[in-house]
N, C-alpha and C positions, 0 to 999 in steps of 0.2 A: 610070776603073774603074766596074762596074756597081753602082748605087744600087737594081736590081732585087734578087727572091728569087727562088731556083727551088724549091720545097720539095718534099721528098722524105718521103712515108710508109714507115714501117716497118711493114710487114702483115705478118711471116712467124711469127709468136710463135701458139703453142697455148694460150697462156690454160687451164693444167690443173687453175690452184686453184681454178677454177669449174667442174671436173669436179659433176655430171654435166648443167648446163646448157652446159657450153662443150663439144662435144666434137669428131671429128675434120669432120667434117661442117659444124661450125657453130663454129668458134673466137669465143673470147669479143669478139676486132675485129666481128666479125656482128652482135653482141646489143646490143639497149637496154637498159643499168640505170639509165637516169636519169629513166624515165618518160617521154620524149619518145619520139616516133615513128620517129627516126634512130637508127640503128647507132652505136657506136665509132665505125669505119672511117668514115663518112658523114660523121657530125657533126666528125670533123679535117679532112675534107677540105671541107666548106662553110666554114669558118674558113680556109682556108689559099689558097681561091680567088682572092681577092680580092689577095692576094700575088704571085699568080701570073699574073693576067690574065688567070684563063681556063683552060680545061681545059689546052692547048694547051703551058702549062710545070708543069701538076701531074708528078709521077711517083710510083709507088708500085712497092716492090719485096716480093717474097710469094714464097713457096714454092710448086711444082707440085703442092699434094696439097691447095690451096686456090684455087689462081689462077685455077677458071672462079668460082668465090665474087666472088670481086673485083669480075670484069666484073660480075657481076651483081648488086652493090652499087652500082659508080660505072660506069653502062653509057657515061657521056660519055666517061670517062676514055679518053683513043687509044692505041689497041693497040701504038705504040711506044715510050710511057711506062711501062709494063706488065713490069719485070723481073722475072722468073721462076725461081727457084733451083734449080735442079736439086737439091740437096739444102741443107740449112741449114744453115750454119757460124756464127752469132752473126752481132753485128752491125758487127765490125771488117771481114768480109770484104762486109758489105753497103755498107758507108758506104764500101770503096774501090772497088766494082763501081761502085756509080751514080756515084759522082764521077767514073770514068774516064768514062764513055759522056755526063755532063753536060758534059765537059770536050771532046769529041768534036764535041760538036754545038752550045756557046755559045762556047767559050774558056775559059783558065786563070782571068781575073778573075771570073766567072761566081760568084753568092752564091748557095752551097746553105745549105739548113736540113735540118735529118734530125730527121722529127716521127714519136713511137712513135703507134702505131693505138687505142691503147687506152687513154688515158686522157681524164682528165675538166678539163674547164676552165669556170669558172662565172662568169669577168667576162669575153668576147668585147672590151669596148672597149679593157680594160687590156692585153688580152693581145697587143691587133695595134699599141698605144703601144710596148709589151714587142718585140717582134717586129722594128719598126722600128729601134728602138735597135740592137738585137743587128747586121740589117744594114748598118746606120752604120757601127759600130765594125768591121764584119770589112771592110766595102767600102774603107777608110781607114786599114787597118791590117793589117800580120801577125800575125791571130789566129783564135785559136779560141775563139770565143763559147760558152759553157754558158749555159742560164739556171738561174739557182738559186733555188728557193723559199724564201721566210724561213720558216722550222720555227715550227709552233702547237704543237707540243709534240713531247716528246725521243723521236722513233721510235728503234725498234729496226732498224727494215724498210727504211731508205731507208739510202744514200750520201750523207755530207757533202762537202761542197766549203769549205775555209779561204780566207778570201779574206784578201790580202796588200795590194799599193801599191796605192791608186787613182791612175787613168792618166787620169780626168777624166768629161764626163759627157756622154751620147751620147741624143739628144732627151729632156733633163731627168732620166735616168736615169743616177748613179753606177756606174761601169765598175772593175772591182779584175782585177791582177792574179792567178791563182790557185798561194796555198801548197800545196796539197796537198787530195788525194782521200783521202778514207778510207771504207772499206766498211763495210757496217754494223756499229755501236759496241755494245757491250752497254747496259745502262739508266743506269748511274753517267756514263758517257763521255758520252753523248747531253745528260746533263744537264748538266754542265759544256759543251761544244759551244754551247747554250743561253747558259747565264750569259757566255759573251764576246763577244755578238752578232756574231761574226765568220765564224761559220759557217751554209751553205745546204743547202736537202735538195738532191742530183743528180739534175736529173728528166727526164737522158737528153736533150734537146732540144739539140743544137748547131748554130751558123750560123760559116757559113769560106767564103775562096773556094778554088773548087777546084786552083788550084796552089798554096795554102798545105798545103792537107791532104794533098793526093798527097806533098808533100816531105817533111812530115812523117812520113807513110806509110812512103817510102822509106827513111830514117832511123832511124826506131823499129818496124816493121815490117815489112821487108824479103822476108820469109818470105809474105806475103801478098798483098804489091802487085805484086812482080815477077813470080811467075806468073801473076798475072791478065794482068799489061801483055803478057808471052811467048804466051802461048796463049787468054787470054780466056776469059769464062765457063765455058767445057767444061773449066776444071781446076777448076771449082766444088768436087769431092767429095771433091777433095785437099788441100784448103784447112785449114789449124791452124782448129779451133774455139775464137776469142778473142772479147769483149768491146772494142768499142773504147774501153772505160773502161781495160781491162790495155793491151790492145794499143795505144794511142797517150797518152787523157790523163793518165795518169799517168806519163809518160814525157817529154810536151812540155815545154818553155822558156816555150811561143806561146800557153798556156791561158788565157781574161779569163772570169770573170764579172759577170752582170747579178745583183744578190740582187732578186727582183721577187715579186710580190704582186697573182695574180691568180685565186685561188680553184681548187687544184689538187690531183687524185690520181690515183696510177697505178693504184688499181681493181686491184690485187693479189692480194686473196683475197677471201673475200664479206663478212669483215667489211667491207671497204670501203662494202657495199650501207648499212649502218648510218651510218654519216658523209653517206652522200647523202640518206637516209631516215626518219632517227632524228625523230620530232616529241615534244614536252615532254610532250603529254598522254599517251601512250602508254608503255607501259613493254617492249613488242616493235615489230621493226618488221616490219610483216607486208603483203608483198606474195601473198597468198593470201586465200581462205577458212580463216578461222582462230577454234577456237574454243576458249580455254585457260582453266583452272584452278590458281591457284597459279603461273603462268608471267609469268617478266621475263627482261630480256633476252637476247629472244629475235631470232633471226632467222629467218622462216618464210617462204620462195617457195614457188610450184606454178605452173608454166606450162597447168596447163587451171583454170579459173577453176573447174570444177564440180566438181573435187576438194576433198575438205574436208579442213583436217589439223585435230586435234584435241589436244591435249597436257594432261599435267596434273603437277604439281611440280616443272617441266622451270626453269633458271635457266642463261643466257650459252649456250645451245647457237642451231648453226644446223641448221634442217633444210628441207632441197630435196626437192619432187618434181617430177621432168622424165621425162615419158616410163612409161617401165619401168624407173626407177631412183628408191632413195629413198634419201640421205643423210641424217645424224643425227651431229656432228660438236660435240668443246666449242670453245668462239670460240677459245680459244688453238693450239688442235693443227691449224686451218684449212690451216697451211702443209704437214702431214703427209698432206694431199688425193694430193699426187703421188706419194708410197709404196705408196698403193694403188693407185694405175693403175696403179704397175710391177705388182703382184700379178696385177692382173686381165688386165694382156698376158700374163702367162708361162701363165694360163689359159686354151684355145681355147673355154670353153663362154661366156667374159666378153668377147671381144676386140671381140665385133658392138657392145658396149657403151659404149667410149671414145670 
């Protein structure tokens, strides 16, 4: 069996809580929030390189209403690694598309990883120790690898993973089999979740080879895999709109996780930008020209530098200037960003603006 990875990016997401820096044009996989000079999209795929061997077994799968973005993100990336959706069904029908056509052109044993475009990882050494492990254990086993973050504290926002029997330990990394998925907990749950050290955030990242996952597919997803496998990609926009956390892990026998620790977020909404940015001396954090009174926890961008924002008795709000667009939002209601892009579609004076 293959001790290789073929890692597969998931670029097809609109990134909308970061409406009005993220928008159709420039999805939030595009943009740097971490102060480096690479994108999202970029800086997963520098990381994932070296797994790969090369551009040569990267693949990234994307939406048509972004996929010239792509190329001209990752121009190496080769145009027949490059799947392209015709429309967007989640990510059940993406994780079975690539692994059919991976499966086409390595074989069944063939170790995918299925990596989201948009988030952030801040120990690269631990991550590709991490990384390793996961393909061990799937290269040597029937399973489906998640890796699971150890929780710094009891989010609301993320999916738990229960972790059950450990099965042993896969390059010095403890392997469990997994109890159970649960979607986001309210604040009492999360905290007990916490107190039993038993539980990881879900941070989307899975390694399997690809006739473990097809079968499983087949099995618990039927509705999904089998029209692809009958007529391929061109039944894209027929496809059930699943999650392949509904549509297979929560359903599989075959589920292991790694609980690992390596400096991670999914960059969600803009609070996120405060977790990467927040410094002790400061009481906002301010990627702008910014000049406040009476103002704390704040979060303040402007993507032209000669913008000035100004504030005064302003406390926990974010405010974005991008463009011809200025946001003013309090930290909590951040998730409530995407209500109003519905508003502003149903508006044609607003639509040039998403």
């Amino acid at each position: 069996m293959s001790s290789s990875l073929i890692p597969v990016i998931l670029a097809g997401g609109k990134g909308e809580r970061f409406w009005p820096l993220s928008r159709r044009d420039r999805p939030k996989q595009f943009l740097s929030l971490d102060g480096s000079s690479r994108s999202l999209l970029q800086a997963t795929a520098d990381r994932l390189l070296t797994f790969a061997g090369g551009w040569d077994n990267l693949w990234v799968i994307t939406s048509s209403q972004i996929a010239q973005g792509v190329k001209e993100q990752l121009p190496d990336l080769p145009s027949q690694n490059l799947l392209i959706e015709l429309e967007g069904r989640d990510t059940a029908a993406a994780v079975a598309w690539a692994s059919l056509e991976i499966k086409k052109r390595y074989g069944e044993d063939a170790v995918i990883g299925f990596f989201p475009a948009d988030h952030w990882i801040a120990d690269q050494d631990v991550f590709a120790h991490t990384l390793s492990a996961a393909t061990q254990l799937a290269a040597s086993t029937a399973a489906i690898v998640t890796l699971g973050i150890k929780p710094v504290f009891p989010s609301t926002g993320y999916g738990y993973i229960e972790q059950g029997e450990k099965i042993g330990c896969f390059n010095e990394l403890p392997a469990y089999h997994v109890n159970r998925f649960t979607e986001k907990p309210d604040c009492e749950t999360a905290e007990t979740f916490l107190r039993t050290g038993r539980f990881s955030w879900n941070s989307g990242m899975f390694v399997f080879r690809a006739g473990v996952v097809l079968e499983e597919l087949r099995t618990h997803a039927s509705e999904i895999i089998e029209p692809l496998e009958q007529h391929g990609p061109d039944i894209y926009p027929q496809l059930p709109k699943k999650s392949i956390d509904y549509a297979l892990m929560e359903k599989t026998s075959l589920a292991y996780v790694l609980p690992v620790e390596f400096g991670w977020d999914d960059l969600g909404d803009w609070n996120a930008i405060a977790r990467l940015h927040q410094k002790a001396d400061n009481p906002n954090v301010e990627l702008a020209t910014h000049v406040g009174l009476d103002t704390q926890g704040a979060i303040v961008y402007a993507s032209n530098p000669d913008d000035l924002v100004v504030t005064i008795g302003l406390e926990d709000v974010v405010i974005v200037r991008d463009r011809n667009v200025t946001l003013i939002v309090k930290k909590e209601r951040t998730q409530e960003i995407k209500q109003i892009l519905k508003t502003l579609q149903s508006d044609p004076r607003f639509t040039h603006l998403l």
